[in-house]
ZAGU-280826 format. One record per residue (C-alpha): residue in one letter; x, y, z. Coordinates in nm, 3 decimals. Layout:
a; X; Y; Z .
...
//
This chain:
x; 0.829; 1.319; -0.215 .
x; 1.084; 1.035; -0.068 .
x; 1.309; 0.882; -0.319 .
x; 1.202; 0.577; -0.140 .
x; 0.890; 0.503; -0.284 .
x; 1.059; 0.518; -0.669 .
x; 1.244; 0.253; -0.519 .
x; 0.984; 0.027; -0.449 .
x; 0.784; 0.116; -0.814 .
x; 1.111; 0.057; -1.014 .
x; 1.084; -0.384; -0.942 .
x; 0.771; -0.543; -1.132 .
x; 0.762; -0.811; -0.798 .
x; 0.707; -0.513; -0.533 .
x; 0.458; -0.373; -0.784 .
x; 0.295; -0.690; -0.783 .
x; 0.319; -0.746; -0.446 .
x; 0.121; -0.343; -0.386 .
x; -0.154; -0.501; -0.653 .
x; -0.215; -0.809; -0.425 .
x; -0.217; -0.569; -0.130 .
x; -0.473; -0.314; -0.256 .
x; -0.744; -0.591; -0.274 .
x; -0.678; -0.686; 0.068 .
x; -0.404; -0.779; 0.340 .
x; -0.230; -1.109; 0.294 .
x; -0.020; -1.320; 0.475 .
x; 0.345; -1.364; 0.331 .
x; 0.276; -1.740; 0.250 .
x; -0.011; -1.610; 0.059 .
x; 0.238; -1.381; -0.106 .
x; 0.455; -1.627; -0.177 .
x; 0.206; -1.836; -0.344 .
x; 0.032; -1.554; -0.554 .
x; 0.405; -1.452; -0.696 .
x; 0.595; -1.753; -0.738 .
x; 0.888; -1.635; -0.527 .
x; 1.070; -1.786; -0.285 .
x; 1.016; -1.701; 0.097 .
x; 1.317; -1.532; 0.120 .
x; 1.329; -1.327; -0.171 .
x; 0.904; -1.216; -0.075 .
x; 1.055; -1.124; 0.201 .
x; 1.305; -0.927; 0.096 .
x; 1.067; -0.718; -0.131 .
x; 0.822; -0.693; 0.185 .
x; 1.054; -0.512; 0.388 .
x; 1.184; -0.281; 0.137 .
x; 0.794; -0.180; 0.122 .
x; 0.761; -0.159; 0.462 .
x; 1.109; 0.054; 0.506 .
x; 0.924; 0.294; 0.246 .
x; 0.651; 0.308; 0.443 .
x; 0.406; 0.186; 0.174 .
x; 0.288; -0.125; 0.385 .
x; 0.214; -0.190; 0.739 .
x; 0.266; -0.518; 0.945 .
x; 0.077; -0.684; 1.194 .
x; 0.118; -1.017; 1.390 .
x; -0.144; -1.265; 1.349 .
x; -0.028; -1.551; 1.637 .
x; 0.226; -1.720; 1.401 .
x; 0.163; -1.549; 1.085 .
x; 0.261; -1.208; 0.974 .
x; -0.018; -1.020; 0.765 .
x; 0.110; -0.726; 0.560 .
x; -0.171; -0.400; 0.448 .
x; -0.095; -0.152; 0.246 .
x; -0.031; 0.225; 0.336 .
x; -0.179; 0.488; 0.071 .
x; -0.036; 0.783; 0.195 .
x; 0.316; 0.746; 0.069 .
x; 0.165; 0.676; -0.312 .
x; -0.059; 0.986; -0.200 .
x; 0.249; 1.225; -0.186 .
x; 0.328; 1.043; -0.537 .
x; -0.005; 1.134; -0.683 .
x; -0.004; 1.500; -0.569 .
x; 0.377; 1.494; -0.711 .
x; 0.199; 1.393; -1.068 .
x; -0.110; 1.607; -1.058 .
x; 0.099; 1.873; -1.259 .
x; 0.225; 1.665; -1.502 .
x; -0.109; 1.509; -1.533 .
x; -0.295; 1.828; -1.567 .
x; 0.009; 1.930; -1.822 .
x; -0.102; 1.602; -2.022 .
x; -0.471; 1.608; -1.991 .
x; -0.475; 1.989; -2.179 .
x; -0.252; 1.839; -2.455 .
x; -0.482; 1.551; -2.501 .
x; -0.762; 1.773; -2.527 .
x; -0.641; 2.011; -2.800 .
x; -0.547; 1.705; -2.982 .
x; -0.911; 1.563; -2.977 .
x; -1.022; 1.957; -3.002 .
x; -0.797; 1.932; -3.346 .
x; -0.922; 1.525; -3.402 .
x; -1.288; 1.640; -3.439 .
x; -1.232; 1.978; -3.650 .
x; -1.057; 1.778; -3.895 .
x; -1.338; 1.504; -3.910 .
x; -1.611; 1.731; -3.979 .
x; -1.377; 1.880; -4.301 .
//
């Protein structure tokens, strides 16, 4: 998995900015507006996301519409899945042990 996309989790704006993505693709002034940045600094956090791969750009005439990419945060879910799993079997033996004390 590419250090790059811990990178782009790590700052709440670029997180913010991949929650405003995953409803739809937006337009950096819509961006802008949504996180109370500045141009510059939206800008900023847009192409650290794109150099990570995580969104794609298109040109729209004047305006520039970013969409997010999945795969990268794919290779970060398959990169958790053992952890998860690791997690999920805990969390069962504790409700396992939740309910056989209950019942006592």
């Amino acid at each position: 998995m590419p250090d790059a996309i811990w990178s782009v989790l790590i700052d709440p704006n670029r997180r913010a900015i991949l929650e405003l993505l995953r409803e739809r693709p937006r337009a950096v002034g819509e961006l802008v507006d949504a996180l109370d940045l500045s141009q510059p600094a939206t800008s900023k956090h847009l192409r650290v996301l794109r150099d990570a791969g995580v969104v794609r750009v298109e040109q729209d005439a004047q305006r520039r519409v970013y969409t997010l990419d999945p795969a990268p945060l794919a290779e970060l879910d398959a990169w958790l899945a053992p952890y998860r799993r690791l997690w999920n079997a805990r969390l069962d033996t504790l409700g396992r042990y939740l309910d056989d004390t209950k019942e006592t």
